[in-house]
C-alpha positions in Angstrom: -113.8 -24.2 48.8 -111.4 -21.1 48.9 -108.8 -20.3 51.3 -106.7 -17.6 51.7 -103.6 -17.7 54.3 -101.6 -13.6 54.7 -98.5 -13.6 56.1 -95.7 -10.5 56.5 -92.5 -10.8 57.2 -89.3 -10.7 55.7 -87.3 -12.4 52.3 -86.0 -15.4 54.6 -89.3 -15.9 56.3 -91.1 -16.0 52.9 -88.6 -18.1 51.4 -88.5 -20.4 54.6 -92.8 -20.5 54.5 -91.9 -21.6 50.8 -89.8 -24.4 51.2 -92.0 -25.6 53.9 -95.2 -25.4 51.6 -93.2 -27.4 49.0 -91.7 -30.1 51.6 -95.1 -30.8 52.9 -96.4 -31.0 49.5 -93.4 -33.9 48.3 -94.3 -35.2 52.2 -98.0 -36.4 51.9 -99.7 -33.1 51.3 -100.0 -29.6 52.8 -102.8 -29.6 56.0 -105.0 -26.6 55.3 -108.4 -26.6 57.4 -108.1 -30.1 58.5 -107.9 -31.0 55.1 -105.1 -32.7 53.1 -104.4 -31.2 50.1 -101.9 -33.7 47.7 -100.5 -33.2 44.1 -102.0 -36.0 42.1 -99.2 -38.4 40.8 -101.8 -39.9 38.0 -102.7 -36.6 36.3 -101.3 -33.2 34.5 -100.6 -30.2 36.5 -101.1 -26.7 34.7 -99.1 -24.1 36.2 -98.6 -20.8 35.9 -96.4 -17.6 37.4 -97.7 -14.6 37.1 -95.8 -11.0 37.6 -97.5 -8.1 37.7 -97.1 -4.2 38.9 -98.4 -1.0 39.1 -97.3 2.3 40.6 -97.9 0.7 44.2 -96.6 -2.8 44.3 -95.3 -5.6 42.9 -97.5 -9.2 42.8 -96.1 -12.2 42.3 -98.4 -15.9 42.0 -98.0 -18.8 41.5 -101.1 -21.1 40.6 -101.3 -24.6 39.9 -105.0 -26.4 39.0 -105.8 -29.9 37.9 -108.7 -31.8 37.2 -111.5 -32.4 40.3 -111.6 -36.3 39.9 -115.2 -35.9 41.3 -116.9 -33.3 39.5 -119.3 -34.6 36.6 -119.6 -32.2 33.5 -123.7 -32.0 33.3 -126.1 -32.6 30.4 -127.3 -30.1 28.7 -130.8 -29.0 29.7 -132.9 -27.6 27.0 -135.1 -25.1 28.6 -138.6 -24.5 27.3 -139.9 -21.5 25.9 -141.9 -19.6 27.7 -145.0 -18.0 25.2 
């Protein structure tokens, strides 16, 4: 699943959006698509901030990943050679 929200406004409304995001993660998780999204308490987070710019603009992101609790790493398949 990916999901983008874009927003425009100004400083206070991005830093009001922010604390928002943040309060309903602490609060039981952030609603996105009818789906909860929650921090796991029981595993690592990895995050990251990334700055970047070029000659146009400025890019700030912040990403944050953990493990998929779910996701099963598969066996290796051998294929066969084809002659």
């Amino acid at each position: 699943m990916a999901y983008v929200e874009e927003y425009v406004g100004s400083r206070s409304e991005f830093l009001r959006f922010m604390q928002e995001v943040w309060k309903s993660l602490n609060s039981g998780g952030l609603n996105i698509e009818g789906k909860t999204l929650r921090l796991p308490k029981d595993t690592e987070l990895e995050y990251k901030i990334k700055y970047d710019y070029d000659d146009e603009e400025y890019v700030l992101a912040l990403k944050v990943t953990w493990p998929n609790p779910s996701w099963v790493e598969p066996e290796d398949v051998e294929e066969e050679e084809e002659e």
